[in-house]
N, C-alpha and C positions, 0 to 999 in steps of 0.2 A: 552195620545197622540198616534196621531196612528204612521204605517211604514214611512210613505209621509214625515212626519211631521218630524222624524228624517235625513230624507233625504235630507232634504231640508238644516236643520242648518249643517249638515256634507258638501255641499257643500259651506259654507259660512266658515267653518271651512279652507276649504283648499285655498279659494281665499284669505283668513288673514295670513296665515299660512306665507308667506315672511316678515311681518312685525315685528317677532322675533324671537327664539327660545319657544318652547312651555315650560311650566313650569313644567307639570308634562309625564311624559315619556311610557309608554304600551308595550310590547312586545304581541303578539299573536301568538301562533301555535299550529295549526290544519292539519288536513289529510284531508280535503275537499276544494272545494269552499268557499272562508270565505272572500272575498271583499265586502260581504254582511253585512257581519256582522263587520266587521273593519265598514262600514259607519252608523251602527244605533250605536254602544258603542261613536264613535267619536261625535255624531250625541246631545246623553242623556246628554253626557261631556260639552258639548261646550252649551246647554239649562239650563245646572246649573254652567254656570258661571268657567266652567274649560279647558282651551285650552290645549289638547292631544296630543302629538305625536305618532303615532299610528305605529311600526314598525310589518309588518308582515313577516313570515317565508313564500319564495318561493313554490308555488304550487308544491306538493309531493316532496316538498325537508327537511322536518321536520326534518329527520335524521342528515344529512350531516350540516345543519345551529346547529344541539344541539351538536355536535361534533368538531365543530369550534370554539375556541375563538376568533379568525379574522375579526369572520362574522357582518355584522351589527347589527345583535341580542343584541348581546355581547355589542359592539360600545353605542348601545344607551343608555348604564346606566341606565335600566327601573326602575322604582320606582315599577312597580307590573306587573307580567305576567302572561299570561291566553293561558293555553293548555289545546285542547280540543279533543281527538281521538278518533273517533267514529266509534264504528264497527256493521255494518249496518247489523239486523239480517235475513236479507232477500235478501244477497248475499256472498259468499264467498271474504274471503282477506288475505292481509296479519296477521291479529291479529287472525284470523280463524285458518287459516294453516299451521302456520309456529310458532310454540313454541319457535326455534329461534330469531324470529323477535319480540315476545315479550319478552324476555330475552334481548338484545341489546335496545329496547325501554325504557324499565326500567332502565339499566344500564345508559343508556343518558341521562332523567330524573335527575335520580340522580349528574352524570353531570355538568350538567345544570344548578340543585340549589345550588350546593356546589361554582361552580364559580361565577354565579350572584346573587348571594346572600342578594337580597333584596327578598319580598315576590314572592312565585307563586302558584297561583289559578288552582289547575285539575279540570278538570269538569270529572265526571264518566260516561261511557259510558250508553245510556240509553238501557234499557233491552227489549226486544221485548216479546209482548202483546198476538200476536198470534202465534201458531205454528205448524205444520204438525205432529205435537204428542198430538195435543188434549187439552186432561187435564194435559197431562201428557208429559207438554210440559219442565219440569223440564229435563226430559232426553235428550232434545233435542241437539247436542253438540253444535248447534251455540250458545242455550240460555247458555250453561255450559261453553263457552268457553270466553262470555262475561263477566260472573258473575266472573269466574275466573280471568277477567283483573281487574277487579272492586276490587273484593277482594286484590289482590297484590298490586295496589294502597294505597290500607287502609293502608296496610301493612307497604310501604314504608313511610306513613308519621310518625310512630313512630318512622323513622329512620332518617329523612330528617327534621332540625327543622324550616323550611323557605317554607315548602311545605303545602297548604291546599288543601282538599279537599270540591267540590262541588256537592252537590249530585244531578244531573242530574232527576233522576229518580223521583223525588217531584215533578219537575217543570212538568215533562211527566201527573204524576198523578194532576196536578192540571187543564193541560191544556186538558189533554186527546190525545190518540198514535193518532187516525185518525186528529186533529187538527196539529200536531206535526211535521209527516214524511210527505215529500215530494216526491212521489215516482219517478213522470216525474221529476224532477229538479235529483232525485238523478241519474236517469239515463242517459239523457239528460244531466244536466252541472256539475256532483261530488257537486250536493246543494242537503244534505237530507234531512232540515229541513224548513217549511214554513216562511213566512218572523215573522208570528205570534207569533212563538216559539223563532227567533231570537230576537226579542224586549224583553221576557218575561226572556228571558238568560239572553241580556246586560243589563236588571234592576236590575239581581241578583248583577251579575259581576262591576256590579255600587253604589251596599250597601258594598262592598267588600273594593274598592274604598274610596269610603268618610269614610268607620272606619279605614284606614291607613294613613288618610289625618285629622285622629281626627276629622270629622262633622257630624258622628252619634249624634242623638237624643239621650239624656240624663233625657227629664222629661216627664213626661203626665201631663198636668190639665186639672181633669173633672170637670164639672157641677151636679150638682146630679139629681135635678127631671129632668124626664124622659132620664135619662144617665146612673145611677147607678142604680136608680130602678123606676118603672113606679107610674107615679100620681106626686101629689104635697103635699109634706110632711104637711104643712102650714095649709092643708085644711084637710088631712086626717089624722092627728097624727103619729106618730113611727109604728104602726100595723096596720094601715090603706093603706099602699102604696103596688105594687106591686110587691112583693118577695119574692123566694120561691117554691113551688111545684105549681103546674100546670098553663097554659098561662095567660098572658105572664113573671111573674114572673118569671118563672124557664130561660128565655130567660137574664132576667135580672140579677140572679145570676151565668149564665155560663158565664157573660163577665165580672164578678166581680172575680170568679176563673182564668181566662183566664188573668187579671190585676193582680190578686193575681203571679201568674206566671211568669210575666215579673218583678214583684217589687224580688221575688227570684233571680232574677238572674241579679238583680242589677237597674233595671228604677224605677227612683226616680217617686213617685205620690203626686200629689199635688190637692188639691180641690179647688176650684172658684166657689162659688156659692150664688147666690141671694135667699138669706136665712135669719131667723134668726136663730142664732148658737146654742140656746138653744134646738131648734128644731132640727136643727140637731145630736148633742148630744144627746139628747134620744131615734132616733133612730141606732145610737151605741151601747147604754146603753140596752136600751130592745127587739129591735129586734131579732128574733133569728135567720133568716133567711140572714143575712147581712154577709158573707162571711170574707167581709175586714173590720178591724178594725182600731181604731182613729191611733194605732201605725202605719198601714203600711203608715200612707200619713204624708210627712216631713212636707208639711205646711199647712194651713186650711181658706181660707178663708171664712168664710159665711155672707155676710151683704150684704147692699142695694148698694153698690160704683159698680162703673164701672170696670168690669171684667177686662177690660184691664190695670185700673191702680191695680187691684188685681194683674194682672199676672206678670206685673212691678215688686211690691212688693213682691213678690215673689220669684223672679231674685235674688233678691236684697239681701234676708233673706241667700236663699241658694247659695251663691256667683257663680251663674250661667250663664250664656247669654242666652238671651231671645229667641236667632238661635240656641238654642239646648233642646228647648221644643214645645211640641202637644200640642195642644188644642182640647178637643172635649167635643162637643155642641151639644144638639138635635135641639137647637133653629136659621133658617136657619140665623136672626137676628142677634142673639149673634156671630154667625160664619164669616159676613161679617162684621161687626165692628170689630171683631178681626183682619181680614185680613188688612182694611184701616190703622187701628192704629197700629198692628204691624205685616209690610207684611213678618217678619224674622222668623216669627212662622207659624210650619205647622198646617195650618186648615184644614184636611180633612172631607170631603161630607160626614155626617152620613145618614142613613136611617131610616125614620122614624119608620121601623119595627124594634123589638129589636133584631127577632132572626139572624138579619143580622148586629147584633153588632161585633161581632166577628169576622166574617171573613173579615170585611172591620176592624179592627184593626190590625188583622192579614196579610192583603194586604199590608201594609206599611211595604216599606225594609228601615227602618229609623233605626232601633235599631239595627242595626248591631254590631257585635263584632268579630273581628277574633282568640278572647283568653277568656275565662271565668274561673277566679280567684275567690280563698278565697276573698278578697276584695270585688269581684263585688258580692257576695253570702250576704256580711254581709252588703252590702251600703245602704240597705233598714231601717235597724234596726240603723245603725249610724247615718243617716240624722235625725230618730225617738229620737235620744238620742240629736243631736243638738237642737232642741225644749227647751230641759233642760237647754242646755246652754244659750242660748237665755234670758230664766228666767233668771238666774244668773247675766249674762250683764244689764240688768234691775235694778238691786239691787247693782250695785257696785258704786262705785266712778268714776275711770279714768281705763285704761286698764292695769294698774302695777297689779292695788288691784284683777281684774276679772282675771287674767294670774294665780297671786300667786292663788287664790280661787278653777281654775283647775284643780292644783297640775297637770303639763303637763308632762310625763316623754317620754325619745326617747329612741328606741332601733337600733343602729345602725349595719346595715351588709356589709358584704366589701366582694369583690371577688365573690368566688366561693359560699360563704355562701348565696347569692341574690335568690332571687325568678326572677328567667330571665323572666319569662312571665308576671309579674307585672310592673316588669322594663321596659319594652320594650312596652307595654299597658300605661301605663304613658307618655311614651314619643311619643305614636299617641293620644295618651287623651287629654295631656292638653293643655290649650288653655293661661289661662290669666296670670299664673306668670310660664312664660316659657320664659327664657333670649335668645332662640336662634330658639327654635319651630323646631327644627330637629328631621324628624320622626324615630325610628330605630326599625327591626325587632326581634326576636329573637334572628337568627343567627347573628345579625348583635352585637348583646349584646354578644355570644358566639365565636366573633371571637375577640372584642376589647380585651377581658377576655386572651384571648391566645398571642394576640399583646403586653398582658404589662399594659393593660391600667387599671388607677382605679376605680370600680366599686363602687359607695356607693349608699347603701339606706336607710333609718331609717323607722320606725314603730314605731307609734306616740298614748300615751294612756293620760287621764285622770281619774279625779274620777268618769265618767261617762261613760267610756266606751272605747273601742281603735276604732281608725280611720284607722286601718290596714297599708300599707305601704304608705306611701303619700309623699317622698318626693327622690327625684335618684340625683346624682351628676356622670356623666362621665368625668374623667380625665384620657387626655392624655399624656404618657410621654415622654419630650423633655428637659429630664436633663442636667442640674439644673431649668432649667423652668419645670413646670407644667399647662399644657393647659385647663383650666374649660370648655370640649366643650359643654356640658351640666349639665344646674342646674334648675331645676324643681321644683314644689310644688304643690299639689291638692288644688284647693280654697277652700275645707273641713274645713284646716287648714290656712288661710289666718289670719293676725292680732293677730296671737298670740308668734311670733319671733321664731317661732323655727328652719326658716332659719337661723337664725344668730349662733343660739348653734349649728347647725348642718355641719354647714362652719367652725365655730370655732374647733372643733369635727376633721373634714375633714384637715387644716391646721398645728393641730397638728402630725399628722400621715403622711402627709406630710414635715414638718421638719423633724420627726426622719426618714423618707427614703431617705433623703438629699438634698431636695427641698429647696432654697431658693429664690423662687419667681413663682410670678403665674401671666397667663394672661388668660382674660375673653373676652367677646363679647356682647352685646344687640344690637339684630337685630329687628329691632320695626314691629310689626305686630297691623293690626287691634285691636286686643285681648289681646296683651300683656302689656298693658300700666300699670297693676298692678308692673309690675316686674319691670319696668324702673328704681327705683329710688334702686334698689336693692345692685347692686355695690358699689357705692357709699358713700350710709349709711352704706357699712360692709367694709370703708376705702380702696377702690379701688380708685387710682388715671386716669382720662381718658387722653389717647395718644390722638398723633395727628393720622391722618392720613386714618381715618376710612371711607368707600365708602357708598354710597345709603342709609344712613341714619344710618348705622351699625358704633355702639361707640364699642372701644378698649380701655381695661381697663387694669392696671396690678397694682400688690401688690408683696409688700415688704413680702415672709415668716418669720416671728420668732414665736421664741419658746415659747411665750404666746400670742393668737392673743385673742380681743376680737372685739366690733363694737359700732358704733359711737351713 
C-alpha cells in the first residue's frame, strides 16, 4: 500500500478515536518533524485491525518530556515506544557538537526505560553515504560522531533490559540514501526523510508491534514443485527436478538454505502439496542437492485433498492457529483459494522467477521476534520429534495409557533461577491456553522478581525428546492470598496434564511460604478457549462478581493439592 493510503485510514482513525479508549497505547520521540510519521504507523495499526493511541513528544522538546515523569509520555502507559534521533550528516547539531548533549541524551534514555518500563524501540541513527573525505570518509568527524552515537546505543542496551535496538542503516541499505533523505523537507520543515522511507520504518516499527502483541507468524507451508524446487517431481523422478548447481536450480536451493535459516531460529515448516508421497520421499532419500530434509518440516502433507483442508489439518496436528501461518504457492490458483477459504492466513504474491524467491520471503516483517532463545533454536527439531509422538497416540488406547508411554517428566524453576527471556517471550507468545493473555517484558519479569512476586517455570521432557521451557506461572503476593496473575502453557504440550502436576507443584510451595488460598482470573479471548475449562477442573471454585466476561476463581491452599 502506498503514503495516500495510510493517510487516509490515519484520518479515519482519529474521527473514531472519541468512541473509546484505544486499546493499545504508542509513545514516539524524535528530534524532527514526526507528525508524518505518527499518521502512517497510526495509519498500518488501524488497516490491521489495531486502534492506537499515538502519543508524541513536543517538537524539540525530547529532553525535558524524557525527564518528566508528569508529562503525558509517562501518563499514557505505552505498551511500546519508539525513539528515533537522527543526526543529519549533512549539517551540524546538537549530537555533532556537544559530547555533553550526548552524555545527558543517554543518561535520559536510560531514564526513560527504567521508569516506563514496558518495551522501547531505538531506531540508530542512519550513517551517511557520502562525504567531503572521499573514500575516506571513515575520518570524517560527522560520519565518526554518528557512528559513535550508534555505538553507545548498542552499548546501552546490554544495560537497559526493556530497550531494543533498530538498526536503521538495513532499512537505508535496502531502500538506498538518495531514496531515503529528504533534503528540501529537511531544510524547509526539520522532515529528513521521504514519506517512502517513512512507511518502510513504520512496517519495521509494526513487526515490532504485533511480536509484543504475540501475532507474529509461527509457520510456513510450502508447496513443492515449482516452490522448493523447479519441475514436477511426478513427471521427472527424484533427479529429474531442478536443484542444485547452475540456473535455475541453484535459485531454488538458496530459498531452501534461506528456509533452512528461519526453521534455525525457530519457524516451524510444514509441507502442502499435491503429490504422491512416495514420490516425494524419494526425493529426500536420493536427492543430493535437497538442502532441507524430511526432519526439518513438522508436518507433511502430500496427496490429492485440497490444500486448504491440508493446511486445516495441519493447525490442527501442530496445535496452532491457522492466523499464524504462510502459505506459499507458485500456483496463482492455489494462492487465491487459499485466500477465499482462509483469509486468516498470509498469502503472499510469489514470482514466478525463483531467483526472486528469497527476497520476496524475506520482505515479509511477519516473523518477528523481539528475543531469540535456546527454545526457539531447538523448536524446529521438537515439532520433528512430535511426529513420533503422533505415532504413539495412534497405537494407544485412551490418553492415560499414551501419557504413561511418554514417560513426561518436569523440571521446575522458581525465581531468580528462570530464564527471563523465555519467560517473558511466553507470555507475548501464547495465544490458546493462556488464562489472562497479559503481555510482559523482560523488565517487567525483572521488576515483579524484585516486588516479591512468584516466578515459576518448568521444562518439560519425554522419552523423545525435551520441549524446552513451555509452561510460566506468575504469582503475586497478597498474604495470606496468593494472586495466579498469570498461567500459561505452549500448545506443544496441550493434552498431556502437566498443568495440573505443575499447579500441584506450585501449591505446594505455596503452603509451605504460608499461603492459604489462591485467586485466579479467565479473561476469554478469541484464542483462548483451550484454557477455559482450566480452573475449574484443577478445583477452583468461580466467585461472583466478575465483569466483561472475565470469571474470578479462587481455591482453598492445603498441604496436598491434587485435580479433579
Amino acid at each position: 500500500m502506498d503514503f495516500l493510503t495510510y493517510l487516509q485510514s490515519y484520518a479515519k482513525l482519529k474521527k473514531s478515536s472519541a468512541k473509546g479508549p484505544p486499546p493499545f497505547s504508542i509513545n514516539m520521540i524524535t528530534n524532527f518533524t514526526d507528525d508524518v510519521l505518527e499518521k502512517v504507523l497510526g495509519g498500518i495499526c488501524l488497516l490491521e485491525n489495531i486502534h492506537p493511541m499515538i502519543t508524541r513528544a513536543p517538537y524539540k522538546q525530547y529532553h525535558l518530556v524524557l525527564k518528566d515523569a508528569s508529562d503525558a509520555l509517562y501518563a499514557s502507559k505505552p505498551d511500546i515506544s519508539f525513539i528515533f534521533f537522527d543526526i543529519n550528516p549533512y549539517q551540524h547539531g546538537e549530537f555533532t557538537d556537544s559530547p555533553a548533549h550526548v552524555e545527558e541524551t543517554l543518561s535520559d534514555i536510560r531514564t526513560y526505560c527504567d521508569t516506563i518500563k514496558t518495551l522501547v524501540v531505538m531506531s540508530l541513527s542512519p550513517l551517511p553515504y557520502n562525504s567531503p573525505y572521499g573514500h575516506f570518509f571513515s575520518d570524517d568527524p560527522l560520519f565518526a560522531r554518528a557512528k559513535e552515537w550508534n555505538d553507545r546505543l548498542s552499548a546501552l542496551t546490554k544495560e537497559v533490559s526493556n530497550l531494543y535496538l533498530f538498526d536503521t542503516n538495513m532499512l537505508v541499505y535496502r531502500c538506498g540514501e538518495e531514496q531515503v533523505r529528504d533534503m528540501r523537507g529537511s531544510y524547509a520543515f526539520d522532515i529528513p526523510f521521504t514519506n517512502d522511507f517513512f512507511v518502510a520504518l513504520c512496517h519495521e516499527w509494526f513487526a515490532c508491534i504485533q511480536a509484543i502483541r504475540g501475532r507474529s507468524r509461527k509457520c510456513i507451508v510450502l508447496d513443492l514443485d515449482n516452490t522448493l524446487w523447479g519441475g514436477v517431481v511426478g513427471e521427472t523422478g527424484p533427479l529429474g527436478i531442478a536443484l542444485g548447481p547452475g540456473y535455475p536450480g541453484i535459485a531454488f536451493q538458496n530459498f531452501q538454505r534461506t528456509l533452512l535459516r528461519l526453521w534455525e531460529r525457530g519457524i516451524i515448516l510444514a509441507i502442502a502439496s499435491k503429490n504422491n508421497l512416495a514420490d516425494v520421499q524419494e526425493v529426500f532419500k536420493k536427492n543430493p542437492h535437497f538442502i532441507l530434509k524430511e526432519e526439518h518440516f513438522a508436518a507433511l502433507r502430500a496427496n490429492w485433498d485440497d490444500k486448504s483442508d491440508n493446511l486445516t489439518a495441519i493447525a490442527q496436528e501442530l496445535n496452532i492457529g491457522t492466523d499464524s501461518m504462510v502459505f506459499i504457492d507458485d500456483s496463482p490458483l492455489e494462492r487465491e483459494r487459499m485466500r477465499k477459504e482462509h483469509p486468516e492466513v498470509l498469502v503472499p504474491e510469489f514470482s514466478i522467477a525463483p531467483e526472486e524467491y528469497v527476497r520476496t520471503l524475506l520482505s515479509l516483517k511477519v516473523f518477528h521476534q523481539m528475543s531469540l532463545t535456546e527454545e526457539d533454536k531447538k523448536k524446529g527439531r521438537m515439532y520433528a520429534e512430535e511426529r513420533q509422538r503422533t505415532a504413539v497416540l495412534k497405537h494407544t488406547k485412551n490418553k492415560k495409557e499414551y501419557i504413561a508411554e511418554l514417560g513426561i517428566r518436569l523440571k521446575v524453576f522458581a525465581g531468580a533461577d528462570n530464564d527471563i527471556a523465555r519467560v517473558s517471550q511466553l507470555t507475548q507468545k501464547t495465544n490458546q491456553y493462556n488464562l489472562t493473555t497479559r503481555r510482559y517484558s523482560e523488565a517487567d519479569i525483572r521488576r515483579f522478581l524484585k516486588e516479591g512476586w512468584h516466578v515459576y517455570s518448568a521444562e518439560v521432557a519425554d522419552k523423545f525428546g525435551e520441549y524446552g521451557i513451555v509452561i510460566v506461572a506468575l504469582i503475586a503476593p497478597e498474604k495470606p492470598v496468593a494472586r495466579l496473575d498469570t498461567f500459561l502453557m505452549s500448545c506443544r504440550v496441550m493434552g498431556r496434564d502437566v498443568e495440573f502436576a505443575f499447579l500441584a507443584y506450585l501449591i505446594q510451595r505455596l503452603y509451605a511460604a504460608g499461603y492459604r488460598r489462591m485467586t485466579a482470573s479467565f479473561i476469554p479471548t478469541p484464542k483462548n478457549i483451550p484454557s477455559k475449562n482450566f480452573l475449574p477442573d484443577a478445583g477452583f471454585t468461580e466467585k461472583k462478581g466478575g465483569t466483561k466476561g472475565t470469571k474470578e476463581y479462587a481455591l482453598l491452599i492445603k498441604a496436598h493439592h491434587g485435580h479433579a
